[in-house]
C-alpha positions as CSV (number, residue, x, y, z in Angstrom):
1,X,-220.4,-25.6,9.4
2,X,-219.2,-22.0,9.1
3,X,-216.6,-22.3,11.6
4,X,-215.0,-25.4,9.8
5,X,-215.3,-23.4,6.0
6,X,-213.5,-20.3,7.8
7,X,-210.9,-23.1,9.4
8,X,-210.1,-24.6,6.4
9,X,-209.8,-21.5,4.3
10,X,-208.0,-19.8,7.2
11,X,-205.3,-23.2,7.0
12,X,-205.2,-23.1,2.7
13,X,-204.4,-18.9,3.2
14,X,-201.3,-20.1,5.7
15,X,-200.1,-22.4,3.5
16,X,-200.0,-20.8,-0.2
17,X,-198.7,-17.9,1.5
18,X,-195.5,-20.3,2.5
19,X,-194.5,-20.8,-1.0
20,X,-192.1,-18.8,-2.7
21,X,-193.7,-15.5,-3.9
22,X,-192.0,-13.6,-6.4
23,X,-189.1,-16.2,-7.0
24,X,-188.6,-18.0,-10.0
25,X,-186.9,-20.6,-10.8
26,X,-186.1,-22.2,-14.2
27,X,-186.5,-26.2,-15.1
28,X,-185.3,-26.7,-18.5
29,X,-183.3,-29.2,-19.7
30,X,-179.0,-28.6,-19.0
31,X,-178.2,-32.4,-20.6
32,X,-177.3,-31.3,-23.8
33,X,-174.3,-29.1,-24.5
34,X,-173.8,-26.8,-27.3
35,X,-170.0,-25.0,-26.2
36,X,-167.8,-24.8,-23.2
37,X,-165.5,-21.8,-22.0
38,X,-163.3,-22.5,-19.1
39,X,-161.9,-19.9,-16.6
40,X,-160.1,-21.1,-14.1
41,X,-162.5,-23.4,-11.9
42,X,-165.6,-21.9,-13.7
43,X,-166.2,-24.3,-16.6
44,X,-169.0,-22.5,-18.4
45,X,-171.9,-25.0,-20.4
46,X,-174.1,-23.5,-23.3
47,X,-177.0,-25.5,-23.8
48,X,-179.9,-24.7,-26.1
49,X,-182.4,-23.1,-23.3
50,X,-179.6,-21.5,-21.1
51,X,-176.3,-22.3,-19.5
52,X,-174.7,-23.7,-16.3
53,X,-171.7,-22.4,-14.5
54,X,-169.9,-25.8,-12.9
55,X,-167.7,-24.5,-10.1
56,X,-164.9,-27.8,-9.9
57,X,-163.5,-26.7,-6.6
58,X,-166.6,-26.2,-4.8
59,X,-168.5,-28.6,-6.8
60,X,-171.1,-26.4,-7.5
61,X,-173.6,-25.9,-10.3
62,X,-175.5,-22.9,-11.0
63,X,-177.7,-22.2,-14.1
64,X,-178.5,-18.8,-16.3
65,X,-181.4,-18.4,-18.7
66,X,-183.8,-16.5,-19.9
67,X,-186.0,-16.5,-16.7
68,X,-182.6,-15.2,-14.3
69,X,-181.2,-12.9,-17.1
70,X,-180.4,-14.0,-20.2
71,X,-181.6,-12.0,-23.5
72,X,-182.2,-14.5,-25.8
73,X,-182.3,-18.5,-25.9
74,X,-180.7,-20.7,-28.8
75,X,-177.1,-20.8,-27.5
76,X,-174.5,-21.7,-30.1
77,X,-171.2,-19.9,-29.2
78,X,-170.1,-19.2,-25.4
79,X,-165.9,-17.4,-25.3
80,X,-164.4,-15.9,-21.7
81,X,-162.2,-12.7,-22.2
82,X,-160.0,-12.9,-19.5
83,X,-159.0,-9.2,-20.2
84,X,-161.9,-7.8,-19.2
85,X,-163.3,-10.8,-17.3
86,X,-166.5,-11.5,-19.4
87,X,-167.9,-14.4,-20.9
88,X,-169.6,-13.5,-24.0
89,X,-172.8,-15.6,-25.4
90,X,-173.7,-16.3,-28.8
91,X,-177.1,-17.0,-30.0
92,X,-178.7,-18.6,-33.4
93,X,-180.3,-15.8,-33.9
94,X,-177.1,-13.0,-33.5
95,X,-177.7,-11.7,-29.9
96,X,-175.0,-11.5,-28.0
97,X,-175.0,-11.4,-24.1
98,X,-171.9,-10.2,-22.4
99,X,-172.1,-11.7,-19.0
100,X,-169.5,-10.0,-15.5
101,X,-170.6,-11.0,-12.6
102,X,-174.0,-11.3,-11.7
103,X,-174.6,-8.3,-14.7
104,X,-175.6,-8.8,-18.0
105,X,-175.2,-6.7,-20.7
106,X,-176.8,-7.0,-24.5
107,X,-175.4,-5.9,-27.5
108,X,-178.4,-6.8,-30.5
109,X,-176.9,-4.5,-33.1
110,X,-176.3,-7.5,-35.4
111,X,-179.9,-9.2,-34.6
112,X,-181.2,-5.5,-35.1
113,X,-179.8,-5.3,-38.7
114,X,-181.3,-5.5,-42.1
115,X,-180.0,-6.1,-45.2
116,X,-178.3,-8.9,-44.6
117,X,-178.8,-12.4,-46.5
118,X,-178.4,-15.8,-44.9
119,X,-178.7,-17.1,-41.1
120,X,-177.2,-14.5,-38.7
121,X,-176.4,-17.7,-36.5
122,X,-173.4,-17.0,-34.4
123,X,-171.1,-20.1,-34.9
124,X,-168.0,-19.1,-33.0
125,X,-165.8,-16.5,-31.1
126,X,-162.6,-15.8,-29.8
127,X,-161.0,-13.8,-27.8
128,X,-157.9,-11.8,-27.7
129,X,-157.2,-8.9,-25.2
130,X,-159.7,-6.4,-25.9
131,X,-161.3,-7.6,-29.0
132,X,-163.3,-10.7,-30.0
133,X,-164.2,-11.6,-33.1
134,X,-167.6,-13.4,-34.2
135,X,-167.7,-16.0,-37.1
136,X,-171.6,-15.8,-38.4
137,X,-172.8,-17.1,-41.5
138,X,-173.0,-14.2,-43.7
């Protein structure tokens, strides 16, 4: 009876030690889009949990959230500066993610801030050379 406990046990260790340690992987719900910025084939999808990159030549899809990245969740405003190739990612909350490459890079200065009255929700941005400007509701 021993040997067939130690069998089993010895089979169970084998095969929860094939499954992917240390990876994760994010299943939330992409269906619903909030904003889309385009470069070139890249057509980038905001959604409320994350966003999805949708490669149209190489029919891909890729996604970005919290759990690969991300700062924040709540998406409400996605712009691409092609200036300085980043897409930049507004949240309902005023976090902003600027995303180059596979790096991303927070700036929560207006999340951070006090004093202000109203919703900090990010509604829109746009993009011009260097600068963007962000349309919020105060």
């Amino acid at each position: 009876m021993k040997f067939y406990l130690s069998i089993a046990f010895l089979l169970f260790s084998i095969v929860s030690s094939a499954q992917n340690e240390g990876l994760w992987t994010d299943h939330l719900p992409y269906n619903s889009v909030n904003d889309i910025a385009v470069r070139g084939d890249n057509y980038y999808c905001a959604t409320n949990q994350g966003l999805f990159i949708y490669n149209a030549k190489e029919k891909e899809i890729s996604t970005r959230s919290k759990v690969n990245g991300l700062n924040d969740i709540g998406i409400t405003a996605l712009s691409y500066n092609t200036s300085n190739e980043l897409l930049i990612v507004g949240y309902k909350n005023a976090n902003i993610d600027l995303l180059s490459g596979n790096s991303v890079f927070n700036l929560g200065d207006i999340k951070r801030a006090n004093g202000y009255t109203g919703l900090k929700y990010i509604n829109h941005i746009i993009t011009e050379g260097d600068f963007a400007w962000v349309a919020t509701g105060f």
